[in-house]
CHARMM internal coordinates of N, CA and C (Angstrom, degrees):
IC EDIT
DIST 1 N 1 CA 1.4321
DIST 1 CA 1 C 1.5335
ANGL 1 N 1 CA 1 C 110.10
DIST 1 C 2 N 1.2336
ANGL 1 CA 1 C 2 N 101.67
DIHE 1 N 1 CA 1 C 2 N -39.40
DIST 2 N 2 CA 1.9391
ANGL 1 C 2 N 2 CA 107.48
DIHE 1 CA 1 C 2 N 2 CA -167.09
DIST 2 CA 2 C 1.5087
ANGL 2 N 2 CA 2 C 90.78
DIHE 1 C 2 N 2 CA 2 C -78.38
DIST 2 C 3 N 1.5453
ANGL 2 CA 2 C 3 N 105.87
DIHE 2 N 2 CA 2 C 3 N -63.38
DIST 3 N 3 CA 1.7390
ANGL 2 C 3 N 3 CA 114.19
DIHE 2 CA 2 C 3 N 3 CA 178.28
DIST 3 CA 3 C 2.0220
ANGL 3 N 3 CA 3 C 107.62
DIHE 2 C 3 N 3 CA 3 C -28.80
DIST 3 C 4 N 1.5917
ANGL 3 CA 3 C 4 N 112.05
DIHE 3 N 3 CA 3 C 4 N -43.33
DIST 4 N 4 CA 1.3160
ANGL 3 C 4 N 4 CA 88.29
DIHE 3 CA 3 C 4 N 4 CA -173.66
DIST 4 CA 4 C 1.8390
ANGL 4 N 4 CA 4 C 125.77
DIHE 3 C 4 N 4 CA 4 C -98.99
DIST 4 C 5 N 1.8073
ANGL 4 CA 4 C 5 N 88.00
DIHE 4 N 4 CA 4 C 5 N 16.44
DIST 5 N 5 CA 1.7908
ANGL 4 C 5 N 5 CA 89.77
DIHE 4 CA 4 C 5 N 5 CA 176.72
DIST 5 CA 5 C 1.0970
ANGL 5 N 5 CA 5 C 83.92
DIHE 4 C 5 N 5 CA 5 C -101.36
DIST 5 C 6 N 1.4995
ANGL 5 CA 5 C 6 N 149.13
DIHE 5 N 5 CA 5 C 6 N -27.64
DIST 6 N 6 CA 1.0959
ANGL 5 C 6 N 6 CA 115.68
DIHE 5 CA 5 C 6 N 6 CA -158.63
DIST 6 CA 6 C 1.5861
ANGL 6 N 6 CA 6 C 121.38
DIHE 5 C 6 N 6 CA 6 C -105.56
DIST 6 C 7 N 1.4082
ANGL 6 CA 6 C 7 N 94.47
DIHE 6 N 6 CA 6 C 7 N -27.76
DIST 7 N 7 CA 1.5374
ANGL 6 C 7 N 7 CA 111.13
DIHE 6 CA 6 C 7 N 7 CA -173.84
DIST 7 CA 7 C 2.1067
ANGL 7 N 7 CA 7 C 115.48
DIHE 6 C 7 N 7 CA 7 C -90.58
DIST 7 C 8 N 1.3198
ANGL 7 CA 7 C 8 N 90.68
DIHE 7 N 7 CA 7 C 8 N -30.47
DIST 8 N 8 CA 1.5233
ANGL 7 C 8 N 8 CA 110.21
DIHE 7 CA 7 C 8 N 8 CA 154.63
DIST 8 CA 8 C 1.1736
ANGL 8 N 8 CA 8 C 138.57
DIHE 7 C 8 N 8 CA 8 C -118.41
DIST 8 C 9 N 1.3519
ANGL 8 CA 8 C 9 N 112.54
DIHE 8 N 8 CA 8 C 9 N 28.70
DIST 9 N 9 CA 1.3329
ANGL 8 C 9 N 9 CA 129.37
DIHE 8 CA 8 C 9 N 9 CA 157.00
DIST 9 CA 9 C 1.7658
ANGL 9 N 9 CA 9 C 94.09
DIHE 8 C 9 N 9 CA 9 C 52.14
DIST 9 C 10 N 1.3565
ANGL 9 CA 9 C 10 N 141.29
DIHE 9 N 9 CA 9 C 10 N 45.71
DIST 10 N 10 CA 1.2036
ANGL 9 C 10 N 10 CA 144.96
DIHE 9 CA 9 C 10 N 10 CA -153.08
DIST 10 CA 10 C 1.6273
ANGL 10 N 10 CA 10 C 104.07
DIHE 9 C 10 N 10 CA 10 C -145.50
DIST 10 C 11 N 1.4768
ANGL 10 CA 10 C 11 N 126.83
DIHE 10 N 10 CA 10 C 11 N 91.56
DIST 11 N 11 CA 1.5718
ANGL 10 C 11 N 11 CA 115.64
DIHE 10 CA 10 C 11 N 11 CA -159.79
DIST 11 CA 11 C 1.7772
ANGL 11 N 11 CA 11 C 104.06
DIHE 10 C 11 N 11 CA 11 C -103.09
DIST 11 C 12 N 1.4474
ANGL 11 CA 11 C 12 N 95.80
DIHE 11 N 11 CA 11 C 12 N -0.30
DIST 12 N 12 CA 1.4450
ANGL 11 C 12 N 12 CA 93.65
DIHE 11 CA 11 C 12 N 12 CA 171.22
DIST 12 CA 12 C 1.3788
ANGL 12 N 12 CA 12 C 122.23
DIHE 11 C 12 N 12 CA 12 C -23.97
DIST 12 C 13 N 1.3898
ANGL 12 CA 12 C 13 N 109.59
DIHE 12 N 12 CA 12 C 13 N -88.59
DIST 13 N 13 CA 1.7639
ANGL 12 C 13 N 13 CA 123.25
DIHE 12 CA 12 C 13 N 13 CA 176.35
DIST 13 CA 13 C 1.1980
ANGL 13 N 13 CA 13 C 112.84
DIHE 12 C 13 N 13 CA 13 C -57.05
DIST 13 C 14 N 1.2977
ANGL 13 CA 13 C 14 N 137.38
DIHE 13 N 13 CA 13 C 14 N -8.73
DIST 14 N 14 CA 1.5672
ANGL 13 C 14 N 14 CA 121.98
DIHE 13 CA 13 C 14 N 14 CA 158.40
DIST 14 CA 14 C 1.6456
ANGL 14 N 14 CA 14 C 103.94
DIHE 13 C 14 N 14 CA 14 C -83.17
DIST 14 C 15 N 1.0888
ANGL 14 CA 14 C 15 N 125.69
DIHE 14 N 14 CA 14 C 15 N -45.76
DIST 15 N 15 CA 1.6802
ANGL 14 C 15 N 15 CA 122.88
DIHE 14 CA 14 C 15 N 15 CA -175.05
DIST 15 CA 15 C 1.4762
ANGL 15 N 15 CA 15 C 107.14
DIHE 14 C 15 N 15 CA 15 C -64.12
DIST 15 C 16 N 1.8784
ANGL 15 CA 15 C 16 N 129.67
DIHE 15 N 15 CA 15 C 16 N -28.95
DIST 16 N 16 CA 0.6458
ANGL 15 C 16 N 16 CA 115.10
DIHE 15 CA 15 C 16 N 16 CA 165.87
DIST 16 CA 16 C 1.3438
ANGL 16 N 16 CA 16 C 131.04
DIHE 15 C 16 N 16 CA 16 C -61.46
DIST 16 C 17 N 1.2636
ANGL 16 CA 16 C 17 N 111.22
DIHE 16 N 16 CA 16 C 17 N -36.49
DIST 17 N 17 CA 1.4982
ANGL 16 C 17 N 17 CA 131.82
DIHE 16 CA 16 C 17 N 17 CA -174.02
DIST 17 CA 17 C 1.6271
ANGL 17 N 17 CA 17 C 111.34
DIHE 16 C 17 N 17 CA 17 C -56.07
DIST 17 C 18 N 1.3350
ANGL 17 CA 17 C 18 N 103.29
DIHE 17 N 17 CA 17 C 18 N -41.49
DIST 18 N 18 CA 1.7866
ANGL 17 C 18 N 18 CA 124.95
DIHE 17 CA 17 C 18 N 18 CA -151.66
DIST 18 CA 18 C 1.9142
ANGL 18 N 18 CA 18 C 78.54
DIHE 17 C 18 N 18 CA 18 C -96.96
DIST 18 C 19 N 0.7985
ANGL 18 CA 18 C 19 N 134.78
DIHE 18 N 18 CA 18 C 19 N -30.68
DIST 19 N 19 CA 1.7176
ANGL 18 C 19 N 19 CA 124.37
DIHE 18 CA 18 C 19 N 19 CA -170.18
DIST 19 CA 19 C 2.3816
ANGL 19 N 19 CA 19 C 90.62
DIHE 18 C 19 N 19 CA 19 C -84.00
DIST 19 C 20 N 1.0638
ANGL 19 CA 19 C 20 N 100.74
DIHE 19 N 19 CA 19 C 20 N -56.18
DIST 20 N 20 CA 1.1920
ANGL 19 C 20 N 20 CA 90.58
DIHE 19 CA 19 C 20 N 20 CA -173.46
DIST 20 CA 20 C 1.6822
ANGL 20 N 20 CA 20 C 119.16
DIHE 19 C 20 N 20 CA 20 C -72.17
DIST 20 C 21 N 1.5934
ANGL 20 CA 20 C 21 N 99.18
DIHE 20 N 20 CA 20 C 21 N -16.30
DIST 21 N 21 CA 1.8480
ANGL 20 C 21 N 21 CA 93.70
DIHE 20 CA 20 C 21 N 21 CA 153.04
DIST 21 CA 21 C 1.5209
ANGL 21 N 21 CA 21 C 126.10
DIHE 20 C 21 N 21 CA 21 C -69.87
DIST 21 C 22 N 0.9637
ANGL 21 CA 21 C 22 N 107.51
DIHE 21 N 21 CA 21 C 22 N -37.75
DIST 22 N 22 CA 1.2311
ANGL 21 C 22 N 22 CA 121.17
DIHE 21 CA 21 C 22 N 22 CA 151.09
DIST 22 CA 22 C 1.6502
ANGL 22 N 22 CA 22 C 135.58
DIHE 21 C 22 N 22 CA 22 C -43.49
DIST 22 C 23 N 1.0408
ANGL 22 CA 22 C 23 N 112.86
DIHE 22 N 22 CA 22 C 23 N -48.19
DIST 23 N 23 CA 1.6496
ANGL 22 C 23 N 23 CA 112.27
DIHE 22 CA 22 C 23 N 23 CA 152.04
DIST 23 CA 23 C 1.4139
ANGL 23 N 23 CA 23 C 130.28
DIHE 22 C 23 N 23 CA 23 C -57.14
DIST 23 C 24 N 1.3535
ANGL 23 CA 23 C 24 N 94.35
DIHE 23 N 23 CA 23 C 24 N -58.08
DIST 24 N 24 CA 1.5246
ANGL 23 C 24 N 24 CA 113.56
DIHE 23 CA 23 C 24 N 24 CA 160.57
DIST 24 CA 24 C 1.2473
ANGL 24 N 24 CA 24 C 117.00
DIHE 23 C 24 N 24 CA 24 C -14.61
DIST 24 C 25 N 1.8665
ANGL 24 CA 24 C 25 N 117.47
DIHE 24 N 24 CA 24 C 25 N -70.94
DIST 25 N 25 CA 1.4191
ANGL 24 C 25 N 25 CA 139.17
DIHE 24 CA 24 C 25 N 25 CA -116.21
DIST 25 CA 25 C 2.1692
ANGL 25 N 25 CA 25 C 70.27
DIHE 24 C 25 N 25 CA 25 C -113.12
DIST 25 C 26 N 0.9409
ANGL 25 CA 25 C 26 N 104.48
DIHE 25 N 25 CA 25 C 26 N -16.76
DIST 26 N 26 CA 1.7936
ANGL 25 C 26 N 26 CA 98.44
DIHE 25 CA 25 C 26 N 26 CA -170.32
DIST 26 CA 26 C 1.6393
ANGL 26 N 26 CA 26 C 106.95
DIHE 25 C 26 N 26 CA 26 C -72.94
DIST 26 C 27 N 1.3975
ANGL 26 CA 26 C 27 N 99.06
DIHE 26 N 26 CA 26 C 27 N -54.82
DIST 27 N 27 CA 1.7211
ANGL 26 C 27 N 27 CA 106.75
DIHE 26 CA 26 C 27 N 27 CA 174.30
DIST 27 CA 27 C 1.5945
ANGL 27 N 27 CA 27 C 118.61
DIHE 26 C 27 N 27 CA 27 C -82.25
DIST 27 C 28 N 1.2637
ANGL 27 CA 27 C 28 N 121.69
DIHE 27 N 27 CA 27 C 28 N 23.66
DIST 28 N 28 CA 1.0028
ANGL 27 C 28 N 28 CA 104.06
DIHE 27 CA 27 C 28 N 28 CA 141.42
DIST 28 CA 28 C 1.7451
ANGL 28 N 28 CA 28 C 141.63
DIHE 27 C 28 N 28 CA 28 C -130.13
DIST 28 C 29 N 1.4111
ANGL 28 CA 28 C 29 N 101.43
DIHE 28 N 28 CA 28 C 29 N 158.86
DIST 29 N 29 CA 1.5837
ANGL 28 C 29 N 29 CA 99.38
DIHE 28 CA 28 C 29 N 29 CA -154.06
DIST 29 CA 29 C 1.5286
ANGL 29 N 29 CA 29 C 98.80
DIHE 28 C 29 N 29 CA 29 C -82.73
DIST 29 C 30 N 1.3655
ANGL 29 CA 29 C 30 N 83.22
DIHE 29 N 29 CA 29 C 30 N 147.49
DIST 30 N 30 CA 1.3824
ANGL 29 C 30 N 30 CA 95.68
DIHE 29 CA 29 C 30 N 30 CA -178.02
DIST 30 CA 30 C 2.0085
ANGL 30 N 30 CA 30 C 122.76
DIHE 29 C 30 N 30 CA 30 C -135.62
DIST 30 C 31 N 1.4917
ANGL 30 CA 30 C 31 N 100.21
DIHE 30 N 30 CA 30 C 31 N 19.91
DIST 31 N 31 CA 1.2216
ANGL 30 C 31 N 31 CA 134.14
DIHE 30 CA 30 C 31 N 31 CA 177.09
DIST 31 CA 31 C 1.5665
ANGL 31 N 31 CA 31 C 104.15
DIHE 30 C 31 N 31 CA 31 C -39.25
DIST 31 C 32 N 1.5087
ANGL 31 CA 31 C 32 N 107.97
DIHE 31 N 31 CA 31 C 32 N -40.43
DIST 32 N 32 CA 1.6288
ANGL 31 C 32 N 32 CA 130.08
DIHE 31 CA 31 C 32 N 32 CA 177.06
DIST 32 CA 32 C 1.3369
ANGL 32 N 32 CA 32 C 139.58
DIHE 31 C 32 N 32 CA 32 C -164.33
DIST 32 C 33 N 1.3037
ANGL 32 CA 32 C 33 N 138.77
DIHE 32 N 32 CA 32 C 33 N 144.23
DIST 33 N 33 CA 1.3855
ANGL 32 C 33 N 33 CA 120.67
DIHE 32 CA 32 C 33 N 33 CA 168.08
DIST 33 CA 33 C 1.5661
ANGL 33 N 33 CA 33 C 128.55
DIHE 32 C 33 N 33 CA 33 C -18.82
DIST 33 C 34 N 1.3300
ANGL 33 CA 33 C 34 N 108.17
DIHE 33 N 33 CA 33 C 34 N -56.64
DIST 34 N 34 CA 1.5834
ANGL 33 C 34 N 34 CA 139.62
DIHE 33 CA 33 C 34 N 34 CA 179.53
DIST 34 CA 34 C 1.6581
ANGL 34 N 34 CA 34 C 90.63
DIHE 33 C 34 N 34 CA 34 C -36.63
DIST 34 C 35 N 1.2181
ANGL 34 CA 34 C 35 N 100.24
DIHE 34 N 34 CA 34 C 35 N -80.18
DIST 35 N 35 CA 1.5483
ANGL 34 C 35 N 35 CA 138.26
DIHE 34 CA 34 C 35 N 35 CA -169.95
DIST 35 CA 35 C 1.9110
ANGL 35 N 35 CA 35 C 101.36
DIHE 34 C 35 N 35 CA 35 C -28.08
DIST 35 C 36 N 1.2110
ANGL 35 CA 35 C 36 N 97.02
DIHE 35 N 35 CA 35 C 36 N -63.84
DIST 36 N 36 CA 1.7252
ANGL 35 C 36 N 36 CA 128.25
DIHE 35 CA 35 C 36 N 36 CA -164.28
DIST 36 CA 36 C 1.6780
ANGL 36 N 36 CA 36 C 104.40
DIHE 35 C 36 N 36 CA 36 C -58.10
DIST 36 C 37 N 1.5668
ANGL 36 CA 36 C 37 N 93.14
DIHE 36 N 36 CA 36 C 37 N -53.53
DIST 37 N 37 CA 2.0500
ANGL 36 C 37 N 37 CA 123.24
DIHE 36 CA 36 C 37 N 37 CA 173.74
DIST 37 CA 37 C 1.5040
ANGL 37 N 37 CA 37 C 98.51
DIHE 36 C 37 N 37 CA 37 C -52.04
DIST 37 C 38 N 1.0684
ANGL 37 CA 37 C 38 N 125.77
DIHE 37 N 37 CA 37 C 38 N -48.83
DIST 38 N 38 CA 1.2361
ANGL 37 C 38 N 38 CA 108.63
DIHE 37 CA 37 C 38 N 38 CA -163.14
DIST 38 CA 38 C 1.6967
ANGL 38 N 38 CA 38 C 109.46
DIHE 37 C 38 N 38 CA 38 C -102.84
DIST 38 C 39 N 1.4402
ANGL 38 CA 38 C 39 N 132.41
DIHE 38 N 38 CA 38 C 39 N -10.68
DIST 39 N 39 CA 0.7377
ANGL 38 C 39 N 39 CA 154.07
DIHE 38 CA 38 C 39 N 39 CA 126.82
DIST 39 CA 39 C 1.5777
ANGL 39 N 39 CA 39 C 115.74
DIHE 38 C 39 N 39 CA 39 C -13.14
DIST 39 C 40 N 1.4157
ANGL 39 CA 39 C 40 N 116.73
DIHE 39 N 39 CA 39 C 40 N -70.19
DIST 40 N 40 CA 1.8774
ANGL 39 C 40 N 40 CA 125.47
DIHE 39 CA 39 C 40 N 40 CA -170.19
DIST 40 CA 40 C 1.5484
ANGL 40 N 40 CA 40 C 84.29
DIHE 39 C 40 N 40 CA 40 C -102.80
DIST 40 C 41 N 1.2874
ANGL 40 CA 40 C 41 N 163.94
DIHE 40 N 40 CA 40 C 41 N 58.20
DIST 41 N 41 CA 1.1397
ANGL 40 C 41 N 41 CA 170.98
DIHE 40 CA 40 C 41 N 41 CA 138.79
DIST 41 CA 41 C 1.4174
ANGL 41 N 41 CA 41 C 109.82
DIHE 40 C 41 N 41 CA 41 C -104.72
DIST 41 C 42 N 1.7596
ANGL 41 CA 41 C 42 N 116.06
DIHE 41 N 41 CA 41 C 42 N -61.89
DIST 42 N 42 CA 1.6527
ANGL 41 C 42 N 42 CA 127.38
DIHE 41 CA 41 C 42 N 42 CA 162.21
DIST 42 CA 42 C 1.4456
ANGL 42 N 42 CA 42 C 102.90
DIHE 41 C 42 N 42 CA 42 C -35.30
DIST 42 C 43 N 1.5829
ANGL 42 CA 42 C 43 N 122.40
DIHE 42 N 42 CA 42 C 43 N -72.30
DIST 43 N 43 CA 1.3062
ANGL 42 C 43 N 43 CA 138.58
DIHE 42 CA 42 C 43 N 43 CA -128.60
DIST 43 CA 43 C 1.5125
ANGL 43 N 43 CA 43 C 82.40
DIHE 42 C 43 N 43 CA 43 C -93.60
DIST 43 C 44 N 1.0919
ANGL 43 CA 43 C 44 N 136.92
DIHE 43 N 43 CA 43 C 44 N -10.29
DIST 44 N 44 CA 2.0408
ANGL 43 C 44 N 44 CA 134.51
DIHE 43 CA 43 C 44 N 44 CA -179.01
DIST 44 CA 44 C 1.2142
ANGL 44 N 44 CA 44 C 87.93
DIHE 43 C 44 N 44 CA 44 C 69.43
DIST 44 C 45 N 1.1375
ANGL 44 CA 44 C 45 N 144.41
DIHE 44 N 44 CA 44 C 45 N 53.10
DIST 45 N 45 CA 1.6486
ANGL 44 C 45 N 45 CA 122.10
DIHE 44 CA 44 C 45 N 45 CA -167.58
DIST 45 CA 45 C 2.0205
ANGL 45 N 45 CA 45 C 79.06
DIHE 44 C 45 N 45 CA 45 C -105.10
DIST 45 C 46 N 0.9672
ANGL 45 CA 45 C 46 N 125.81
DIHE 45 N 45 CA 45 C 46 N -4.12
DIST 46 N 46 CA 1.5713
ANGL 45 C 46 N 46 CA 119.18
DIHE 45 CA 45 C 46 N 46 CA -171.98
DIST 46 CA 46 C 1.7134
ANGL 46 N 46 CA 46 C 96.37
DIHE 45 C 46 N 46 CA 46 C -103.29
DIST 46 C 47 N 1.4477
ANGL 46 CA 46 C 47 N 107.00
DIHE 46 N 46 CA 46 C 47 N -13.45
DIST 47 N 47 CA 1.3481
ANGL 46 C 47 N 47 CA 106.71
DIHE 46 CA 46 C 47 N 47 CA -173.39
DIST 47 CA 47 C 2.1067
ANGL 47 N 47 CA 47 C 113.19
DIHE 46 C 47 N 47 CA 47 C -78.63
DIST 47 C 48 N 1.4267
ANGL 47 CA 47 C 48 N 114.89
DIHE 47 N 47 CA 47 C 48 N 23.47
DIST 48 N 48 CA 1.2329
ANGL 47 C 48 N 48 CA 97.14
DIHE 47 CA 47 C 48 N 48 CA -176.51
DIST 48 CA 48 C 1.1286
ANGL 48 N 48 CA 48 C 118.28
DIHE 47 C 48 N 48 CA 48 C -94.76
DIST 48 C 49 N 1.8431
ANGL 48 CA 48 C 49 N 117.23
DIHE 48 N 48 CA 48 C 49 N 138.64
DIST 49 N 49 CA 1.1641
ANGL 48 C 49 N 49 CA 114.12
DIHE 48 CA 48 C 49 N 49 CA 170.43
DIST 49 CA 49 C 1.4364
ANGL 49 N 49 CA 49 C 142.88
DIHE 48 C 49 N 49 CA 49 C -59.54
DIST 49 C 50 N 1.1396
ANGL 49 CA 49 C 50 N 103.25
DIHE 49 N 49 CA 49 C 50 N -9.88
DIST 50 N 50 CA 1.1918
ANGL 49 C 50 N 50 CA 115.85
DIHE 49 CA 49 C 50 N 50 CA -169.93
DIST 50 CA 50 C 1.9577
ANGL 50 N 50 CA 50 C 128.39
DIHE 49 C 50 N 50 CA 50 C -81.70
DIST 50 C 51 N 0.9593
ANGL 50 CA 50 C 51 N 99.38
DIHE 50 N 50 CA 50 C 51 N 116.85
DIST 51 N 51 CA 1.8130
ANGL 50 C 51 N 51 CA 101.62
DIHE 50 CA 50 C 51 N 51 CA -156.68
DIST 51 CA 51 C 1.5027
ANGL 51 N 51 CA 51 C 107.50
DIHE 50 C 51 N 51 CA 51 C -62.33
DIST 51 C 52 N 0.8913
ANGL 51 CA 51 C 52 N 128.93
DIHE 51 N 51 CA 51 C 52 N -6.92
DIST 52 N 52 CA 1.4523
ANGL 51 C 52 N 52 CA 142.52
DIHE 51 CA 51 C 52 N 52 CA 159.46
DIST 52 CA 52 C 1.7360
ANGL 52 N 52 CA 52 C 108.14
DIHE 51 C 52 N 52 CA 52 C -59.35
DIST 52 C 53 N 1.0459
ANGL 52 CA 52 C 53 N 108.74
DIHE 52 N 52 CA 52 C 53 N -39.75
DIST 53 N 53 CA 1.7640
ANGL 52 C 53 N 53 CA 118.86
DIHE 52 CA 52 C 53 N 53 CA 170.78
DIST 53 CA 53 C 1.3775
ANGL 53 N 53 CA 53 C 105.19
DIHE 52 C 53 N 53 CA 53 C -99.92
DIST 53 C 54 N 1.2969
ANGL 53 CA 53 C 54 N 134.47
DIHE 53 N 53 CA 53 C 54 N 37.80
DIST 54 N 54 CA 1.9148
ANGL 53 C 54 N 54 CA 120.69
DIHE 53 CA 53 C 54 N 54 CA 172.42
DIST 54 CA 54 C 0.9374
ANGL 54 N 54 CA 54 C 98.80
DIHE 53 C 54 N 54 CA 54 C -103.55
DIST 54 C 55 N 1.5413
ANGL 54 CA 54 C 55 N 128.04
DIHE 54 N 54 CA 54 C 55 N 19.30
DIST 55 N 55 CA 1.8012
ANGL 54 C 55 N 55 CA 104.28
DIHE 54 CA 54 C 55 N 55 CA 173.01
DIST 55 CA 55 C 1.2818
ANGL 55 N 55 CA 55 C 95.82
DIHE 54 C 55 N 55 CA 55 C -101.96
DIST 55 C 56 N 0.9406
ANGL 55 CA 55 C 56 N 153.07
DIHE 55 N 55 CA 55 C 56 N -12.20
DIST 56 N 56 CA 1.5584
ANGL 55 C 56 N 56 CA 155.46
DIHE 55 CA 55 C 56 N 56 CA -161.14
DIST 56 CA 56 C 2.0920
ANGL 56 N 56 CA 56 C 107.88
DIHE 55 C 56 N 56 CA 56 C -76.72
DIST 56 C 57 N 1.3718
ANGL 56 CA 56 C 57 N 80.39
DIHE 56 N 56 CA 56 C 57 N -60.54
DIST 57 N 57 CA 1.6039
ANGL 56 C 57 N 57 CA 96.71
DIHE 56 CA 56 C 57 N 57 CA -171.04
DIST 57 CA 57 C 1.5367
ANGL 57 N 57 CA 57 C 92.75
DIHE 56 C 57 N 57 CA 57 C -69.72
DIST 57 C 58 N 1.2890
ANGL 57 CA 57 C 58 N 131.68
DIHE 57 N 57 CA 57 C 58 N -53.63
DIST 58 N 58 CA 1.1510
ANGL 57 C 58 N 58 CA 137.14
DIHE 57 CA 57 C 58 N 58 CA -177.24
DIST 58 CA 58 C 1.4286
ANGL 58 N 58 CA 58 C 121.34
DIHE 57 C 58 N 58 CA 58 C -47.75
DIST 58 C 59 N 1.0635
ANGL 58 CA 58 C 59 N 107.17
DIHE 58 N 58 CA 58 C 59 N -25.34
DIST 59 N 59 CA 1.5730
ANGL 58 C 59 N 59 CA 117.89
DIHE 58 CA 58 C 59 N 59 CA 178.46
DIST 59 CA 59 C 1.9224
ANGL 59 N 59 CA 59 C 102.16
DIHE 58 C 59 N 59 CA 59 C -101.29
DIST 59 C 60 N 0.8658
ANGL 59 CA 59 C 60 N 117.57
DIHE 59 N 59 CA 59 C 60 N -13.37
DIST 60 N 60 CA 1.3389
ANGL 59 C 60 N 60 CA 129.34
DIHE 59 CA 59 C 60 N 60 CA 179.67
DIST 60 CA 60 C 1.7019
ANGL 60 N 60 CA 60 C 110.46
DIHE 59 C 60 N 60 CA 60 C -65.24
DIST 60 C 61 N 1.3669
ANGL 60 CA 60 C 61 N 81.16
DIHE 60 N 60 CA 60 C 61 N -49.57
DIST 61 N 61 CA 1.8477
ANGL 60 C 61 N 61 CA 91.77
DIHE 60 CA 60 C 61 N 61 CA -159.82
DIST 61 CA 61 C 1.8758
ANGL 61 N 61 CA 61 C 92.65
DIHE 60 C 61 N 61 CA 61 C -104.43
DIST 61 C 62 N 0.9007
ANGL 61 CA 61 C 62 N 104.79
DIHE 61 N 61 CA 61 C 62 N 5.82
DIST 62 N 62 CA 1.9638
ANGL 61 C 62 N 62 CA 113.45
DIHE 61 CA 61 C 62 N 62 CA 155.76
DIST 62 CA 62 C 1.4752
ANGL 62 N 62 CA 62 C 88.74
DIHE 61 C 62 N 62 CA 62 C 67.48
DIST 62 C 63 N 1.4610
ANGL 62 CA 62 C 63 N 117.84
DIHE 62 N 62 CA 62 C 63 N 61.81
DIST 63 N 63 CA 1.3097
ANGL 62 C 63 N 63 CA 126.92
DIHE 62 CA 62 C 63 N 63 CA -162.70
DIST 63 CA 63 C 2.2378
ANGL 63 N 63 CA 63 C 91.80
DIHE 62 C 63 N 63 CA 63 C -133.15
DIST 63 C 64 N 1.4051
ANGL 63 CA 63 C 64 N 103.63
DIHE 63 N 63 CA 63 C 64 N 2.77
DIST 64 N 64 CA 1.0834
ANGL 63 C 64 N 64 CA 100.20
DIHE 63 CA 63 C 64 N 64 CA 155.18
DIST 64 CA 64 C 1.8437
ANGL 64 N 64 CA 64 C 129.95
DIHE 63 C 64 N 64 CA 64 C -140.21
END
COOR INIT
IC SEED 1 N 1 CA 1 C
IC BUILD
């Protein structure tokens, strides 16, 4: 995505990216922590495997 705004001058896939964070970031509540927790818990959004994302969950479960 970054490789093609920057290296191909091509911002498609970043604007795409940044419009659907943007949707994203609309539906969710944010009334409270509580709220938010159970929120990215539904959606698995804490569920990624990918170790590039373990600080998130990790800090979640006060595991850092």
């Amino acid at each position: 995505m970054l490789e093609a705004l920057t290296g191909n001058q091509n911002p498609e896939p970043f604007l795409a990216f940044a419009h659907k964070l943007i949707e994203v970031n609309g539906r969710m509540p944010f009334g409270s922590f509580e709220q938010s927790l159970a929120y990215f818990k539904k959606t698995g959004a804490l569920d990624e495997p990918s170790p590039g994302f373990g600080l998130l969950p990790a800090m979640v479960e006060g595991k850092t």
